[in-house]
DRENDO-1510 file (C-alpha; in Angstrom, 1 decimal, always signed):
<recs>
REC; n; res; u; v; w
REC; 1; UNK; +17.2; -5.3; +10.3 .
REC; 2; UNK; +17.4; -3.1; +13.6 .
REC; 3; UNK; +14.5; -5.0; +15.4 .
REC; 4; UNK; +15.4; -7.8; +17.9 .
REC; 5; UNK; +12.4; -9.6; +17.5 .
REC; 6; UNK; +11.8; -9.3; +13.8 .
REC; 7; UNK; +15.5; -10.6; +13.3 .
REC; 8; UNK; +15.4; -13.3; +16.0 .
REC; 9; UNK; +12.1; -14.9; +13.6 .
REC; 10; UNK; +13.8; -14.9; +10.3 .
REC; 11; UNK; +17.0; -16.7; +11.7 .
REC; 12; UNK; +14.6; -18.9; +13.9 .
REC; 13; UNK; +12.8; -20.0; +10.4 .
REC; 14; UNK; +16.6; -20.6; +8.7 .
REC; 15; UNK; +17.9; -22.7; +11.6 .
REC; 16; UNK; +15.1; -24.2; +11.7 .
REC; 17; UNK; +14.0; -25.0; +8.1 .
REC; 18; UNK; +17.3; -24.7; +6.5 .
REC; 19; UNK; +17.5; -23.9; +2.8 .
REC; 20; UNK; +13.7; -25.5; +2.3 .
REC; 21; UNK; +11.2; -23.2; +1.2 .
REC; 22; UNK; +9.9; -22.5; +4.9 .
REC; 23; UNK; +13.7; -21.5; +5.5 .
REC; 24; UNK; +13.5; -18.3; +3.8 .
REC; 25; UNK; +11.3; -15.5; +4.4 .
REC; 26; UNK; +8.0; -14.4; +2.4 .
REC; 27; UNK; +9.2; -11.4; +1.5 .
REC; 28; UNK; +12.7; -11.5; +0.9 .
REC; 29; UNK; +15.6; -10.7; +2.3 .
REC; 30; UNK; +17.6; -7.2; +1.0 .
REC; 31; UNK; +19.9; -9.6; -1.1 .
REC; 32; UNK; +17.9; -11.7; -2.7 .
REC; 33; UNK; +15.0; -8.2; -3.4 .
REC; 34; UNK; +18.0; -6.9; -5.5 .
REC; 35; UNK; +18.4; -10.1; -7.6 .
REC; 36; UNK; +14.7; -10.5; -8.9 .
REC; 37; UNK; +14.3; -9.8; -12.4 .
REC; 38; UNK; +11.0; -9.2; -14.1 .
REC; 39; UNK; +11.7; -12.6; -15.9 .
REC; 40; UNK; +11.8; -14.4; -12.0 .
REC; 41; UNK; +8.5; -12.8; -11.2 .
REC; 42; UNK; +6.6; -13.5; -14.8 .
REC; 43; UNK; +7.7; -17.3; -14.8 .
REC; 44; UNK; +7.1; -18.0; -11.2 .
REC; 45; UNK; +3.8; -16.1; -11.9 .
REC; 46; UNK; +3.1; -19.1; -14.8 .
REC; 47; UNK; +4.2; -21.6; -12.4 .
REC; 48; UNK; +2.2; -20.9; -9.6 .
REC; 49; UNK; -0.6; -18.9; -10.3 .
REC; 50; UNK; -3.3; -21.0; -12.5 .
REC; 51; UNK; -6.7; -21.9; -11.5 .
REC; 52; UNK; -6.2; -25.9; -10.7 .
REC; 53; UNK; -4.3; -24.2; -7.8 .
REC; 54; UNK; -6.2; -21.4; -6.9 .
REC; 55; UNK; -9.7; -21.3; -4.3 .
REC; 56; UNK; -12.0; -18.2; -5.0 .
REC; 57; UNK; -14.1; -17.2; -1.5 .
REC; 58; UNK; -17.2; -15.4; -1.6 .
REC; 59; UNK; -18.7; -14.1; +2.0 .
REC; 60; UNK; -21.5; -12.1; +3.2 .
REC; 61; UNK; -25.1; -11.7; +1.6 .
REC; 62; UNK; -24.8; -13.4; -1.4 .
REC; 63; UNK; -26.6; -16.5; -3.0 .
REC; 64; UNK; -24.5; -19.4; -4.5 .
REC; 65; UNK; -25.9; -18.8; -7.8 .
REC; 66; UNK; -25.2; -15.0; -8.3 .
REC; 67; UNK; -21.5; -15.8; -6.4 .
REC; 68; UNK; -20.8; -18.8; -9.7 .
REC; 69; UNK; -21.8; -16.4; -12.5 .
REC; 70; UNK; -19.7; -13.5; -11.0 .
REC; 71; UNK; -17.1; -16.3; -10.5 .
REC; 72; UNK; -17.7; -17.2; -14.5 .
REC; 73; UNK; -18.1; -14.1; -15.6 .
REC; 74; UNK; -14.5; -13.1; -13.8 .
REC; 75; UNK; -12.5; -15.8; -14.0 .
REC; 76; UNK; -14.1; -18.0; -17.2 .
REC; 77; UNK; -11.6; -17.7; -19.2 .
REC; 78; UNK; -8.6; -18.8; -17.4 .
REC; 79; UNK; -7.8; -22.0; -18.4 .
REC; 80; UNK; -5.3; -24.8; -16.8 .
REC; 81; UNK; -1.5; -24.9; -17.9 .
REC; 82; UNK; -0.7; -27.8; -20.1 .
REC; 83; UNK; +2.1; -29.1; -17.2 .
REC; 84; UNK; +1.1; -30.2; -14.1 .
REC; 85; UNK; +0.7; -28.4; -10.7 .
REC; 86; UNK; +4.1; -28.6; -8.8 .
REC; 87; UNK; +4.0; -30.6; -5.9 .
REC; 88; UNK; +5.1; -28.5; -2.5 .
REC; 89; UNK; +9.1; -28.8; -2.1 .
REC; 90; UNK; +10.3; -31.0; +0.8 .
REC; 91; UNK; +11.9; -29.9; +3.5 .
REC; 92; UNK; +15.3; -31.2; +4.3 .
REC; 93; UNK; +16.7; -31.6; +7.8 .
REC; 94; UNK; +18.6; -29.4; +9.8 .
REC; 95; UNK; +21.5; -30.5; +12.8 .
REC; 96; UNK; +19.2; -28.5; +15.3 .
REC; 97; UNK; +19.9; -27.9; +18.6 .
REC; 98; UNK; +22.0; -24.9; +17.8 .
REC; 99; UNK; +22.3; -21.5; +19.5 .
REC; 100; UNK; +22.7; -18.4; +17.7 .
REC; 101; UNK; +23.4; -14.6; +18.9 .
REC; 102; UNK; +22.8; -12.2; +16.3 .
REC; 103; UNK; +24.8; -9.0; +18.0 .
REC; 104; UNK; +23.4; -5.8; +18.3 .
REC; 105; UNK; +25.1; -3.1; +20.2 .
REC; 106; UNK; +23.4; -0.6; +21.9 .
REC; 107; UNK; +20.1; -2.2; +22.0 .
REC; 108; UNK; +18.4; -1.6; +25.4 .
REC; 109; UNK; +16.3; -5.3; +25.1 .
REC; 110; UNK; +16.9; -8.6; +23.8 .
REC; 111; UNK; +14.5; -10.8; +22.0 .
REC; 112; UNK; +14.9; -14.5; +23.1 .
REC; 113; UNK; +13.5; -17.5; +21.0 .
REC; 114; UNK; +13.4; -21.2; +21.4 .
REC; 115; UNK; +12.2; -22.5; +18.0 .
REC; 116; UNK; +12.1; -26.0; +16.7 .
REC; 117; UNK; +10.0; -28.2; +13.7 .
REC; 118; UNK; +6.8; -28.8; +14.9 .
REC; 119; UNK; +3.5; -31.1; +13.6 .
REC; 120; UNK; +1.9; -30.1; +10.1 .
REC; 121; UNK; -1.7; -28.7; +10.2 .
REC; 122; UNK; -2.6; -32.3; +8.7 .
REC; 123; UNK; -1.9; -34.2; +11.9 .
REC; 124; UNK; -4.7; -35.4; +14.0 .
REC; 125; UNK; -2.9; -34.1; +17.1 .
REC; 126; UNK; -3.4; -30.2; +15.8 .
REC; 127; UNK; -6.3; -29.4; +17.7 .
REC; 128; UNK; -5.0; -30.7; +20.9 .
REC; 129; UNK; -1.5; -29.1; +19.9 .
REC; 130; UNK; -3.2; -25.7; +19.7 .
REC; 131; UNK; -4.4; -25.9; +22.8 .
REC; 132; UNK; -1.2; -27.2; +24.3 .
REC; 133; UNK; +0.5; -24.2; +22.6 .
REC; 134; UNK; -2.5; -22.2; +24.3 .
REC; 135; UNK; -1.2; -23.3; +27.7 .
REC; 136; UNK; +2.1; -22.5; +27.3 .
REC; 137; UNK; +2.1; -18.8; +25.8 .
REC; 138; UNK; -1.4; -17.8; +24.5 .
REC; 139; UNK; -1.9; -15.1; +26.9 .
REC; 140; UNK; -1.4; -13.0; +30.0 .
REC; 141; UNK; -2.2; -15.7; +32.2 .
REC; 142; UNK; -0.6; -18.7; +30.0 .
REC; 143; UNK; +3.1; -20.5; +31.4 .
REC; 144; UNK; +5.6; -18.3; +29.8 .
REC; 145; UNK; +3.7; -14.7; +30.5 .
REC; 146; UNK; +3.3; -15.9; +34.2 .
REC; 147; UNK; +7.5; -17.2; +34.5 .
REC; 148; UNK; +8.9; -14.6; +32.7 .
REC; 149; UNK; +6.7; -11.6; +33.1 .
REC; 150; UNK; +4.9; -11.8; +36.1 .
REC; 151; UNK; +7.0; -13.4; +38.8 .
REC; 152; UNK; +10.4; -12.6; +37.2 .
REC; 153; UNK; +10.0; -9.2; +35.5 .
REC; 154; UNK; +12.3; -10.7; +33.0 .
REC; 155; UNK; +10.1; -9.5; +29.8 .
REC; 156; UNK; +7.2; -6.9; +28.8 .
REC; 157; UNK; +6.1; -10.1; +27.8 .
REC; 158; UNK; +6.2; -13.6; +26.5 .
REC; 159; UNK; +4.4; -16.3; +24.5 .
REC; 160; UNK; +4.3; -19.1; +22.1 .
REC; 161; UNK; +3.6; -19.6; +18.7 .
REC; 162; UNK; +2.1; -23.0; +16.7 .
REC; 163; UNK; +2.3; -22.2; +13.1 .
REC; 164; UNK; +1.3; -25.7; +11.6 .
REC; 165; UNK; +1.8; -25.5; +7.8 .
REC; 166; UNK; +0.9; -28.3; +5.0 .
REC; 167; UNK; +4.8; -29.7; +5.1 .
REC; 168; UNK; +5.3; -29.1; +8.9 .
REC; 169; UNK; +5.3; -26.9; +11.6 .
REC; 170; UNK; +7.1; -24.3; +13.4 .
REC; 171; UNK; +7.1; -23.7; +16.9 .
REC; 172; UNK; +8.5; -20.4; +18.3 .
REC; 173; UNK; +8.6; -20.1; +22.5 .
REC; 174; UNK; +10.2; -20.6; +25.3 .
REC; 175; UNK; +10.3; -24.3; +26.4 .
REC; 176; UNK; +9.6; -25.6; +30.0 .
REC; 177; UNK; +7.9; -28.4; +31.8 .
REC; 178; UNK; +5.1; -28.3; +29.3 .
REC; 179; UNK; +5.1; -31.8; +28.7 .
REC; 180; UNK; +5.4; -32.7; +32.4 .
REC; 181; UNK; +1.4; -33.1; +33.7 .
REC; 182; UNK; -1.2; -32.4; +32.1 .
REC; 183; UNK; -3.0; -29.1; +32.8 .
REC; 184; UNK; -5.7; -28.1; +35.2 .
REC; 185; UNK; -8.8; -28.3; +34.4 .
REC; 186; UNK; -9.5; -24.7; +35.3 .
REC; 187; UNK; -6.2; -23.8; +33.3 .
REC; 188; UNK; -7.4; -25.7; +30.2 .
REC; 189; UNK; -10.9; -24.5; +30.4 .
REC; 190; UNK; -9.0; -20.4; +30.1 .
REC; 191; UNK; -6.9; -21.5; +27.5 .
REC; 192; UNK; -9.8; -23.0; +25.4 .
REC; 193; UNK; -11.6; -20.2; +25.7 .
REC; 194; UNK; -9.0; -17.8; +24.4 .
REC; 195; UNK; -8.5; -19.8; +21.6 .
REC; 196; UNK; -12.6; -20.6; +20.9 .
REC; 197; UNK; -13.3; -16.1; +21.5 .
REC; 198; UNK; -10.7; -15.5; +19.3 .
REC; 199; UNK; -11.7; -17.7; +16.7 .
REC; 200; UNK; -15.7; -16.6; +16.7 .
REC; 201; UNK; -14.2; -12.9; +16.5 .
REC; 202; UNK; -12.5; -13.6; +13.6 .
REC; 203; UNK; -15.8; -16.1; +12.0 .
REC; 204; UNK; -18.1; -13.2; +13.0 .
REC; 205; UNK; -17.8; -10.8; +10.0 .
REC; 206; UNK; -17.3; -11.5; +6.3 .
REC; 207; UNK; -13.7; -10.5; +6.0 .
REC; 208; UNK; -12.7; -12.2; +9.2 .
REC; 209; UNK; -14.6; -15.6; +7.7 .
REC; 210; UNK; -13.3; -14.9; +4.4 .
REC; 211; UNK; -9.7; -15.3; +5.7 .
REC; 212; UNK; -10.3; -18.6; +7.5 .
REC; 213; UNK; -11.5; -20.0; +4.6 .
REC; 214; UNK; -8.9; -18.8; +2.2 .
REC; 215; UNK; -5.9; -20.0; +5.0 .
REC; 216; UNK; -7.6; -23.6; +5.0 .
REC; 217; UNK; -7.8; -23.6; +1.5 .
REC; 218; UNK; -4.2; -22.9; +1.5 .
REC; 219; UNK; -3.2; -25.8; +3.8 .
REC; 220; UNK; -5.8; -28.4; +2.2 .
REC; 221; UNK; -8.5; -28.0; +4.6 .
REC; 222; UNK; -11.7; -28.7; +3.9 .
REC; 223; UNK; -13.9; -25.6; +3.9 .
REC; 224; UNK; -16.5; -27.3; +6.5 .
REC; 225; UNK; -13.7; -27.5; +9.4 .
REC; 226; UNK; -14.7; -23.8; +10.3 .
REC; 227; UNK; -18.3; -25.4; +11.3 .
REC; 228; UNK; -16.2; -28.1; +13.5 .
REC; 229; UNK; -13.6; -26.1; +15.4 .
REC; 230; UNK; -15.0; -24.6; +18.5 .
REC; 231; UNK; -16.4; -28.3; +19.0 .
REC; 232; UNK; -13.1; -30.2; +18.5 .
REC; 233; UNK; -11.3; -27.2; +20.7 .
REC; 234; UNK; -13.3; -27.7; +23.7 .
REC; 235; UNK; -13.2; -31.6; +23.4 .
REC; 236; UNK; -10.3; -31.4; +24.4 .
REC; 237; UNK; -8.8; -33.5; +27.7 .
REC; 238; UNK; -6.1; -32.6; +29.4 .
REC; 239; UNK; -4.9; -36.2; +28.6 .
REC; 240; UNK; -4.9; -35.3; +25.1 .
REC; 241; UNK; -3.2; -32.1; +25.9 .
REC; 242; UNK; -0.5; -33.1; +27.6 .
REC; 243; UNK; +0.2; -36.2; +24.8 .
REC; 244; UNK; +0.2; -33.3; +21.9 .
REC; 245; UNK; +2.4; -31.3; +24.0 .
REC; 246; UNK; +5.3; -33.9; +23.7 .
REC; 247; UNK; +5.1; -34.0; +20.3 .
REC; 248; UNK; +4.9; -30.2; +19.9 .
REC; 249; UNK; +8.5; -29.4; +19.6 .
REC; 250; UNK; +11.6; -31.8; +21.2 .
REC; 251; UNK; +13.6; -29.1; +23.4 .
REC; 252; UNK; +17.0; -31.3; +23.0 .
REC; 253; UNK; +16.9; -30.5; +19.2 .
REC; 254; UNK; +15.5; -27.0; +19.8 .
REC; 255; UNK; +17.4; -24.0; +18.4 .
REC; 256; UNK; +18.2; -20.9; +20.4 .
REC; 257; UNK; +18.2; -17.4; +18.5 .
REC; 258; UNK; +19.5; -14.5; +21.0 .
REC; 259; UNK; +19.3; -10.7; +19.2 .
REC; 260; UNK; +20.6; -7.9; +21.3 .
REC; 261; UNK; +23.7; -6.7; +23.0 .
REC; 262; UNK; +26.0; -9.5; +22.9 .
REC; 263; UNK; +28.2; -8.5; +25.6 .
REC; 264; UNK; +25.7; -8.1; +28.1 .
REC; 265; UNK; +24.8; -12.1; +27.7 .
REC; 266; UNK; +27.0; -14.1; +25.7 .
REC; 267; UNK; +29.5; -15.2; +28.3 .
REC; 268; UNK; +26.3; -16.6; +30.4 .
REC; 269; UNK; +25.2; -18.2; +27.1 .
REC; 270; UNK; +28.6; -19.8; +26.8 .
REC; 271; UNK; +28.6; -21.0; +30.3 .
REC; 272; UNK; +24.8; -22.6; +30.0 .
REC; 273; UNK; +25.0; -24.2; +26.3 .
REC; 274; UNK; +29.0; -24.2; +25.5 .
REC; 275; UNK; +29.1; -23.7; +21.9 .
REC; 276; UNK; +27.7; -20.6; +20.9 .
REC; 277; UNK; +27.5; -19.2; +16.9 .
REC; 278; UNK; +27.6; -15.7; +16.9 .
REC; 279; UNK; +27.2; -13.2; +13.9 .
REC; 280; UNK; +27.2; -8.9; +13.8 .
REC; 281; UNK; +23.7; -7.9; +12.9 .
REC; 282; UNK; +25.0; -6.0; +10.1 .
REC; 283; UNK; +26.6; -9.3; +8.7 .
REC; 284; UNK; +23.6; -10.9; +8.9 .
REC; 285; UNK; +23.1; -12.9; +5.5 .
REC; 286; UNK; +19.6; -14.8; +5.6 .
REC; 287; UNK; +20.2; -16.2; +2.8 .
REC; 288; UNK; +23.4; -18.1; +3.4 .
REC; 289; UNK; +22.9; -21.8; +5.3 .
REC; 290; UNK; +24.5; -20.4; +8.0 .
REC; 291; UNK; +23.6; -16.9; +8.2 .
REC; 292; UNK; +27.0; -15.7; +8.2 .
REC; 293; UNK; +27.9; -16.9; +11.7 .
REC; 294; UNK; +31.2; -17.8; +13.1 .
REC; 295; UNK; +30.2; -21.2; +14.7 .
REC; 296; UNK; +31.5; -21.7; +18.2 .
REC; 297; UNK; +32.5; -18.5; +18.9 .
</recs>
């Protein structure tokens, strides 16, 4: 709870996401650790852990036949719950457009995000979106690392992030002028690339494949998209780029998350955005709607 950018994420995910299950974080927060019982964890266990739900992924040298009976001989036995799967939770809406400064005296850095709802991994636009998000902050030589880094010296670094779930999506970045043009050629061509290497890195061994597979599972994805990607990423225009960038994330609904020093920026904050929540780091409560800020302050 002492890391600027670790804290600016989770309160990014609750402003954004409010109390729907992408509001909270994975793990837990230190409140709600203490409150599980072994009764939470066995029921959720029955609730959510059955094998209508559940994707078992094999990689490496194997044949589909020996990879079914280890799957039988395993896993056989385990038979469906009587009730139905749950369906995934909806998310509600949040106001948005809100700005938040979690204050941390004494830190010698401030982490900085723009975050805002974002397209679901379902949406035709996603591969276009990617690389959109690509252009903005997926590398040294992307938008925001250029801005903020390398002409300002404003940051050790900056970038973007497109994490497009099955219910929606959450973009974390700064926001500027994405949507204006579309990109150059030569600029989409880089960006594609990044995203196209990092993805055959990741395909190349069996763990690395293994993952893909289980993460598309996960978000409904059929288990031939892996095949398709690198095709669909380069397809690409810069029409099509510039189109998913709009739809990426609307910057007037945006929230703002500031962790650091308060004193050092909030009066600047004030001055460029008005109304301005502000809570001590140490008051922090991720679990409350609204995280134990004083609003306007």
């Amino acid at each position: 709870m002492q890391e600027p950018g670790a804290l600016a994420g989770v309160a990014a995910a609750r402003l954004v996401f409010g109390e729907g299950p992408y509001g909270h974080a994975a793990d837990g927060s230190p409140a709600s650790l203490t409150r599980i019982t072994r009764a939470d964890v066995t029921a959720q266990y029955a609730r959510l852990y059955r094998p209508d739900r559940a994707v078992l992924v094999l990689t490496g040298d194997i044949e589909p036949e020996a990879g079914f009976a280890m799957a039988e001989q395993a896993f056989g036995d385990w038979a469906d719950p009587a009730a139905a799967a749950p369906e995934p939770a909806a998310q509600p809406t949040t106001p948005g457009h809100r700005v938040l400064v979690v204050d941390l005296p004494g830190t010698g850095q401030a982490a900085v995000l723009v975050a805002g709802r974002s397209i679901p991994r379902h949406d035709p636009d996603f591969d276009a979106a990617e690389v959109a998000n690509g252009v903005l902050g997926g590398g040294y030589s992307a938008r925001l690392n250029e801005e903020v880094r390398v002409k300002r010296g404003l940051s050790y670094g900056s970038g973007s992030q497109l994490a497009a779930r099955r219910v929606a999506g959450l973009l974390l970045a700064e926001i500027d002028k994405l949507a204006a043009a579309p990109a150059a050629p030569g600029e989409l061509d880089a960006r594609k690339s990044t995203l196209t290497g990092e993805f055959g890195r990741s395909a190349a061994t069996g763990d690395g494949l293994g993952r893909l597979l289980a993460t598309d599972a996960v978000e409904d994805i059929a288990p031939g998209d892996v095949d398709r990607y690198i095709a669909r990423t380069e397809a690409v225009t810069p029409a099509q780029e510039q189109a998913a960038a709009k739809r990426l994330v609307d910057p007037a609904t945006a929230d703002v998350v500031v962790v650091g020093d308060a004193k050092a920026f909030l009066p600047a904050l004030k001055t460029r955005f008005g109304t301005v929540d502000v809570v001590e780091a140490d008051k922090l409560d991720l679990d409350a709607p609204d995280l134990g800020a004083v609003a306007g302050k």
